[in-house]
DOVEXSE-110733 format. One record per residue (C-alpha): residue number from 0; residue in one letter; z, y, x. Coordinates in steps of 0.05 Angstrom, whole numbers, plus 5000, padded with zeros to 4 digits. Example, Ala and Ser with C-alpha at 12.3 -4.5 7.8 and 13.67 -1.06 7.14 Angstrom:
(0,"A",(5156,4910,5246))
(1,"S",(5143,4979,5273))
***
This chain:
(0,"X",(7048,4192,3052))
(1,"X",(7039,4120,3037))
(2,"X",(7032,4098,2968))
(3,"X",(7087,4063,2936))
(4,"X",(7082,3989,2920))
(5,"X",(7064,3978,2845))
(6,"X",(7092,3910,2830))
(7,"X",(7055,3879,2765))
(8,"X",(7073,3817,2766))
(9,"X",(7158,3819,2746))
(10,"X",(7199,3868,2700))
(11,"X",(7270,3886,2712))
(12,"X",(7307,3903,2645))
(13,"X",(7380,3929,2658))
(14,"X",(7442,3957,2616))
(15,"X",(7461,4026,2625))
(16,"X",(7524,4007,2670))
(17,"X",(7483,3956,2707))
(18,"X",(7425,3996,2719))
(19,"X",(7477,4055,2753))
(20,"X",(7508,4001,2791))
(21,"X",(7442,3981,2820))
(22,"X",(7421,4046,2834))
(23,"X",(7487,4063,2860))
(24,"X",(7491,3998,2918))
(25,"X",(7430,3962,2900))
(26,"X",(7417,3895,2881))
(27,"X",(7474,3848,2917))
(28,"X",(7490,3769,2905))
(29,"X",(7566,3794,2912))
(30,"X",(7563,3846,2849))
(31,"X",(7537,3789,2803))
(32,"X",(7590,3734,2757))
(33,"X",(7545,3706,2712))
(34,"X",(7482,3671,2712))
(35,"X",(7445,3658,2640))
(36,"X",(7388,3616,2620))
(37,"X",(7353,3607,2555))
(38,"X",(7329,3555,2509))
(39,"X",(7252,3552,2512))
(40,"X",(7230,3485,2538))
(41,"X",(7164,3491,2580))
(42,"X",(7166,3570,2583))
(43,"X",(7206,3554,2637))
(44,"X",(7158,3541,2678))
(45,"X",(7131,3614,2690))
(46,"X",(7200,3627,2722))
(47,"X",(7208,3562,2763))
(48,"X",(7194,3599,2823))
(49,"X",(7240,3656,2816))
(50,"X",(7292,3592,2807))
(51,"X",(7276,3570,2882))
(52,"X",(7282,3646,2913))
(53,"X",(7352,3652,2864))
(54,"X",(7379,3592,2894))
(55,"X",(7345,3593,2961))
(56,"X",(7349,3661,2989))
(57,"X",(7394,3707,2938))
(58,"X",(7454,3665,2921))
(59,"X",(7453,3629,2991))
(60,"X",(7515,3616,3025))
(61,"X",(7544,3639,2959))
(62,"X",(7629,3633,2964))
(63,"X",(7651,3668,2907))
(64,"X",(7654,3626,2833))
(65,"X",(7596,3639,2794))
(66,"X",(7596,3619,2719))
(67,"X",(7531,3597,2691))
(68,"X",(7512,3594,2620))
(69,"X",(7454,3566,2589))
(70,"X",(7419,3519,2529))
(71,"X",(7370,3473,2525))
(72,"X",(7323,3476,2590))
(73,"X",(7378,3531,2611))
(74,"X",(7426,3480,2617))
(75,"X",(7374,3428,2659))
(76,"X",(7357,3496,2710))
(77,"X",(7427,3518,2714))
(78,"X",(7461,3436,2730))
(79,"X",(7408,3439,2782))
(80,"X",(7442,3499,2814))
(81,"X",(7509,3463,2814))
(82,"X",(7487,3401,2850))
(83,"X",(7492,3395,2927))
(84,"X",(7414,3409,2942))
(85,"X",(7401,3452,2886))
(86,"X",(7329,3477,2912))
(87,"X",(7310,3390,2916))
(88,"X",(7345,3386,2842))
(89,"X",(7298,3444,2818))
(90,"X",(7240,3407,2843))
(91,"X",(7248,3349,2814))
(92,"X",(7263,3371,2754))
(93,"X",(7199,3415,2757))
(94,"X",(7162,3355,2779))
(95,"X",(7195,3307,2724))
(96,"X",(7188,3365,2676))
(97,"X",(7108,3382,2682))
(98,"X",(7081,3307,2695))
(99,"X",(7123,3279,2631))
(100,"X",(7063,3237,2593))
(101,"X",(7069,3189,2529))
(102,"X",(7026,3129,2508))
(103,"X",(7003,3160,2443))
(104,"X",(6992,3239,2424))
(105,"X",(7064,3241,2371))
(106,"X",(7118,3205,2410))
(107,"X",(7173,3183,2367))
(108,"X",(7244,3223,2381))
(109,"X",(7268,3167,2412))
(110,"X",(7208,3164,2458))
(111,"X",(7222,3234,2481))
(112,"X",(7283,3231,2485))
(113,"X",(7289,3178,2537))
(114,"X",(7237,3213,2583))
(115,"X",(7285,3268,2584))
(116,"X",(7341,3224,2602))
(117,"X",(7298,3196,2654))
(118,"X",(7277,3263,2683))
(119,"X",(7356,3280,2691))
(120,"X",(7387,3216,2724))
(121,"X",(7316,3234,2776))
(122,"X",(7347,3298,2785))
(123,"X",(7417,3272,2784))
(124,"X",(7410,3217,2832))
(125,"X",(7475,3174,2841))
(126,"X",(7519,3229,2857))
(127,"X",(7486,3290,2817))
(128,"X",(7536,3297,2762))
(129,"X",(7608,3289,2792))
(130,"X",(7570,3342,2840))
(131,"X",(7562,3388,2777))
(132,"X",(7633,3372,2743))
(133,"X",(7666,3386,2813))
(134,"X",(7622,3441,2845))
(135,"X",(7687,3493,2863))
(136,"X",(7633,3562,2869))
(137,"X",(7582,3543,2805))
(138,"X",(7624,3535,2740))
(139,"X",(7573,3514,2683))
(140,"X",(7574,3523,2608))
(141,"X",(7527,3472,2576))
(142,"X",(7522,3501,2500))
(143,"X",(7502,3441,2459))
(144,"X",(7513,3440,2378))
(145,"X",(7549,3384,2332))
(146,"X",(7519,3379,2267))
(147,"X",(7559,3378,2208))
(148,"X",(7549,3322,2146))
(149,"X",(7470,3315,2137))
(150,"X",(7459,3353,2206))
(151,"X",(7488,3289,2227))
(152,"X",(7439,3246,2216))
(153,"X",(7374,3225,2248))
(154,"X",(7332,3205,2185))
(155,"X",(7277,3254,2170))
(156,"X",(7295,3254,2103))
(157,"X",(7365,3274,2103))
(158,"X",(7366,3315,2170))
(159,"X",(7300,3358,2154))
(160,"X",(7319,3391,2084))
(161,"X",(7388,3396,2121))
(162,"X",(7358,3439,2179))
(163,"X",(7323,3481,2119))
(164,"X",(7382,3491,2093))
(165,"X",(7417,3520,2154))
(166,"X",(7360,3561,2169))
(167,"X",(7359,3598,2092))
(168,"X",(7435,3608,2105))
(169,"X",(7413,3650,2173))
(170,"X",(7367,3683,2141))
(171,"X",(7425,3708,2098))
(172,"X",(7477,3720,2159))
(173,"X",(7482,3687,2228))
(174,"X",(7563,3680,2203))
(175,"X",(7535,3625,2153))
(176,"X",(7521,3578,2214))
(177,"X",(7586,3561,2219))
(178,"X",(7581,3516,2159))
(179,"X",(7535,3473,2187))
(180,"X",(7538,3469,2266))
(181,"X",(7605,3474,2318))
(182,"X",(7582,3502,2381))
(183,"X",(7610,3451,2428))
(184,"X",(7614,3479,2500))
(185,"X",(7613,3433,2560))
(186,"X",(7653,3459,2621))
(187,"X",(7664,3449,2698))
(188,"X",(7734,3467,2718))
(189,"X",(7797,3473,2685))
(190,"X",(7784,3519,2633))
(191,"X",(7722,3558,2609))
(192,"X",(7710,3624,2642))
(193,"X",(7654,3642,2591))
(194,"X",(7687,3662,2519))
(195,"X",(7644,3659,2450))
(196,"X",(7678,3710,2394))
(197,"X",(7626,3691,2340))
(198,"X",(7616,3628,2306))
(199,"X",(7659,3561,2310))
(200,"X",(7665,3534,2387))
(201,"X",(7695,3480,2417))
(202,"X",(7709,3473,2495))
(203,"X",(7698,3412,2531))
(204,"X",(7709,3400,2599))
(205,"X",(7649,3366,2647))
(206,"X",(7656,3294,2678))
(207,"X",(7615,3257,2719))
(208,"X",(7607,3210,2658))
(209,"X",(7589,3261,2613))
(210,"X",(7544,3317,2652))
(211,"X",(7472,3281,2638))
(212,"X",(7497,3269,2555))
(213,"X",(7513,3336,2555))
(214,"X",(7456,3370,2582))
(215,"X",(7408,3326,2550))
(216,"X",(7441,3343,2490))
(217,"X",(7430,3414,2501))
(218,"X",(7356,3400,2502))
(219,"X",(7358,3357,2449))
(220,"X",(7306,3384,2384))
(221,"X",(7323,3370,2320))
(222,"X",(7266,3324,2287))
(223,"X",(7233,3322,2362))
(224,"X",(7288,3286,2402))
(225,"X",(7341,3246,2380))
(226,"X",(7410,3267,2382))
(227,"X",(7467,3247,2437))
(228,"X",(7524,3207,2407))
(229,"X",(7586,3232,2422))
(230,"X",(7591,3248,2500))
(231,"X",(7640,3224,2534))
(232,"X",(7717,3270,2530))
(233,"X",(7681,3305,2464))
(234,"X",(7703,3315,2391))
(235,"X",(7658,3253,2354))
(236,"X",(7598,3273,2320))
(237,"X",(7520,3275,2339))
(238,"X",(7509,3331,2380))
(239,"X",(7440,3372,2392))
(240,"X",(7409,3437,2416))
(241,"X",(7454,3492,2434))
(242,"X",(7386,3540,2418))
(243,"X",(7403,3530,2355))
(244,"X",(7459,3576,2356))
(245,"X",(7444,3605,2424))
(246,"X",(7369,3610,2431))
(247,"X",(7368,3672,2478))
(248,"X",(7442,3686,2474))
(249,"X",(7457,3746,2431))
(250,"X",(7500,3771,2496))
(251,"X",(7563,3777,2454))
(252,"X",(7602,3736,2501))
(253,"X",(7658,3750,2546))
(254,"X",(7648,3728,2617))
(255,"X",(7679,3745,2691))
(256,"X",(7681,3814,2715))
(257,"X",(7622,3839,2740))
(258,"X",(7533,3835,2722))
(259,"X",(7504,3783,2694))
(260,"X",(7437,3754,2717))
(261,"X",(7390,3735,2664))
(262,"X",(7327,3704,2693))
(263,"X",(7283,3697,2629))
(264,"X",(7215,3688,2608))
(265,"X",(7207,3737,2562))
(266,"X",(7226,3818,2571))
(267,"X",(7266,3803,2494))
(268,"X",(7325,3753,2473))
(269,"X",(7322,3727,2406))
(270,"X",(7402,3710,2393))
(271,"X",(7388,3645,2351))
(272,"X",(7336,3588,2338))
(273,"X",(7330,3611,2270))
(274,"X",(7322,3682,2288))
(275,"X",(7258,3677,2321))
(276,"X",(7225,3714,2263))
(277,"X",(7276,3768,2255))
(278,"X",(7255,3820,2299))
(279,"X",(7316,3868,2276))
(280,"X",(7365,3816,2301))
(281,"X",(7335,3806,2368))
(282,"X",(7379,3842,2422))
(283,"X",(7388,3920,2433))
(284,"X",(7401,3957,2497))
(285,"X",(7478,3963,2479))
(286,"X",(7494,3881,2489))
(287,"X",(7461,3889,2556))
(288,"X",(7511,3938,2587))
(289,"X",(7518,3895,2648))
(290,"X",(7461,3858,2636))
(291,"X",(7394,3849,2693))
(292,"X",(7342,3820,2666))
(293,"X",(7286,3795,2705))
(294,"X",(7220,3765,2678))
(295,"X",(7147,3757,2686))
(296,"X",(7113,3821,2659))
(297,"X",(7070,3827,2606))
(298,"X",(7011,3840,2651))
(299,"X",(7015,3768,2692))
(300,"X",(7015,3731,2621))
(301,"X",(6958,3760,2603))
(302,"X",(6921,3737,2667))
(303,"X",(6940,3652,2664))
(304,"X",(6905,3618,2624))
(305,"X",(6907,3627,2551))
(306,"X",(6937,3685,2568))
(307,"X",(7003,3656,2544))
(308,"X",(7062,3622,2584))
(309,"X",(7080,3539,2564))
(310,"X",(7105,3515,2498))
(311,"X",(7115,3451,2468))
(312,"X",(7050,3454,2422))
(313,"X",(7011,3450,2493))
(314,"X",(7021,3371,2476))
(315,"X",(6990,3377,2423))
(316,"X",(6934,3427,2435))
(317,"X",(6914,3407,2499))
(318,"X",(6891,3333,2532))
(319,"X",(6939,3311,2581))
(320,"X",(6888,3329,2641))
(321,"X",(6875,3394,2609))
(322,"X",(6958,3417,2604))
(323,"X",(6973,3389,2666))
(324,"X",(6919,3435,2704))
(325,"X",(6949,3486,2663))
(326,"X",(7022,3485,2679))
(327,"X",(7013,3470,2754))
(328,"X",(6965,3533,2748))
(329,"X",(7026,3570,2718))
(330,"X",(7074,3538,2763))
(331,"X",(7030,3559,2812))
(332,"X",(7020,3635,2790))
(333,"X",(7088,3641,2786))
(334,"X",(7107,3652,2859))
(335,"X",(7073,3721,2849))
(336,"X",(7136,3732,2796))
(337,"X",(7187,3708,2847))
(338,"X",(7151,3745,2902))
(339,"X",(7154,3808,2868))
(340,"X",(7232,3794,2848))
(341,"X",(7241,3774,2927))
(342,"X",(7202,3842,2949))
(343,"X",(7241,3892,2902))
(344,"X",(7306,3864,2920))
(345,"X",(7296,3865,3001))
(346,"X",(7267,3932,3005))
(347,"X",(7316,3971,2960))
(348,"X",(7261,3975,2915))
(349,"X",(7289,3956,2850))
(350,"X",(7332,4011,2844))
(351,"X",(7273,4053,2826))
(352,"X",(7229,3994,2796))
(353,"X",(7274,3978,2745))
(354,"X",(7280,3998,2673))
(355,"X",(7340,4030,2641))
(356,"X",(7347,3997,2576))
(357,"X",(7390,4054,2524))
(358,"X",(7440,4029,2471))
(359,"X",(7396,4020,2406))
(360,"X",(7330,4005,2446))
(361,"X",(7283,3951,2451))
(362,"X",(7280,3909,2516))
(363,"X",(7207,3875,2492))
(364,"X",(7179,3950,2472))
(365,"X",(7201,3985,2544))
(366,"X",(7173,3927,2580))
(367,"X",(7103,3931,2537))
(368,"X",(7109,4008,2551))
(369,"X",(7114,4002,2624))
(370,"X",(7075,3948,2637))
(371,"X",(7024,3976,2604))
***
């Protein structure tokens, strides 16, 4: 008898009511009503391929709506989907994405902040964002965040003890982050088809005039980008990244009947910004009832180089020759992720590959376990 694949490269974390389901049909486009990406700027980049074989072979021809979620570079990946060649979006915004250089080695917030601008009208084109606002199958959720008095403001000295603040108050309870921040929720269609019960949210609906504001307001760092005045159709204020509420997503959302997909680049989701530190507040099994998760595993990190995936302190770190040879190599290494993904899913083979993830335990400790 031959011996069964082993396939090293991607983990597949799933709820207990997913996992049956998969196990039960396997792994169909049809069975799946949400689509989530996370905040984690360049970490994207281990999972840009497994964006291309999402959007170019598993969700093709997709008919039914499809609500997508997501912050910060979630929200860049996920408008990409939306627009009429959504595998040419995701390239450029790869392309933009990786070869992003600055004149000297700490860019000013504004300085950023227009290179990420630039990077989305690339993507966007002339047409890009009514695309996105008026796609009838993809139905995005842009989470972005409105500060509240100090959070407001974009002098170091008022907006940095102000962030403190916020973050001392999490520490406390995630509750308390409703006295600084509004979630403020940018929307294609009508109404929302993604629900928040926790913390204070506002729903806006997507325009053409608003899509790039909104998104790049998603992405938008406190004390590393500037903020995004008021975008157009939206409550006023100055409005930032939605990781700062919704880093990883603590899952406690409501969304359209059926599994949600959660391409991420880590085998864990940390709920908030804040939260990073607080390992007892990082998701359990039980949120991810109809939750797939599908990342690189533990073992293809610790082959790139550096043995780490992208962050922002590569721009610091690293020359700009020496993190550019680096990313593309990620970039690069990651078509072993998405051809592991592509593999499991066309043979049937997920069903027994993936990993059954019980109420109360730990996604990161079952993908250590059997990755190891």
């Amino acid at each position: 008898m031959a011996k069964a694949k082993q396939y090293k490269n991607c983990v597949v974390l799933a709820g207990a009511s997913a996992a049956r389901r998969v196990r039960q049909e396997g792994l169909h486009q049809e069975m799946v009503s949400t689509l989530v990406g996370a905040s984690g700027g360049p970490k994207w980049l281990s999972i840009s391929q497994l964006d291309r074989v999402l959007i170019g072979e598993f969700f093709r021809d997709r008919r039914a709506p499809i609500a997508t979620l997501g912050s910060s570079i979630g929200s860049f990946r996920n408008m990409c989907y939306a627009t009429a060649n959504p595998l040419s979006s995701l390239e450029k915004l790869e392309f933009g994405y990786v070869n992003q250089t600055y004149a000297s080695e700490r860019p000013t917030p504004a300085e950023i902040t227009a290179t990420g601008e630039n990077i989305l009208l690339e993507v966007l084109g002339g047409q890009g964002a009514a695309e996105v606002a008026a796609n009838p199958v993809w139905h995005s959720h842009f989470v972005t965040v409105r500060g509240r008095g100090p959070l407001a403001s974009e002098r170091k000295s008022v907006l940095a003890p102000a962030l403190l603040a916020s973050a001392l108050a999490n520490a406390v309870s995630r509750r308390t982050l409703r006295a600084f921040w509004d979630r403020v929720v940018f929307h294609s269609g009508q109404a929302p088809t993604v629900a928040f019960r926790n913390l204070s949210t506002v729903n806006t609906p997507l325009s053409a005039e608003n899509v790039c504001p909104a998104v790049l307001a998603s992405g938008s760092i406190p004390l590393v980008m500037a903020g995004v005045p008021t975008p157009a159709g939206a409550p006023p204020g100055n409005y930032r990244d939605g990781g700062i509420t919704d880093y990883h997503f603590d899952l406690g959302f409501e969304h359209p009947q059926g599994l949600v997909l959660y391409p991420h680049f880590f085998p864990y989701m940390v709920p908030g910004w804040f939260d990073k530190s607080f390992r007892w507040r990082w998701v359990r099994g039980g949120a991810m009832d109809n939750v797939i998760l599908v990342a690189p595993s533990p073992e293809w990190v610790s082959r790139l180089p550096f043995a780490k995936i992208p962050d922002r302190d590569d721009f610091v770190k690293l020359s700009t020759e020496e993190r550019l040879k680096y990313w593309n190599a990620v970039t690069e290494a990651g078509k072993q992720v998405a051809e592991d993904f592509f593999e499991m899913w066309q043979t049937g083979a997920i069903a027994d590959e993936l990993i059954e993830v019980g109420s109360d335990q730990s996604p990161h400790k079952l993908a250590l376990a059997m990755s190891a």
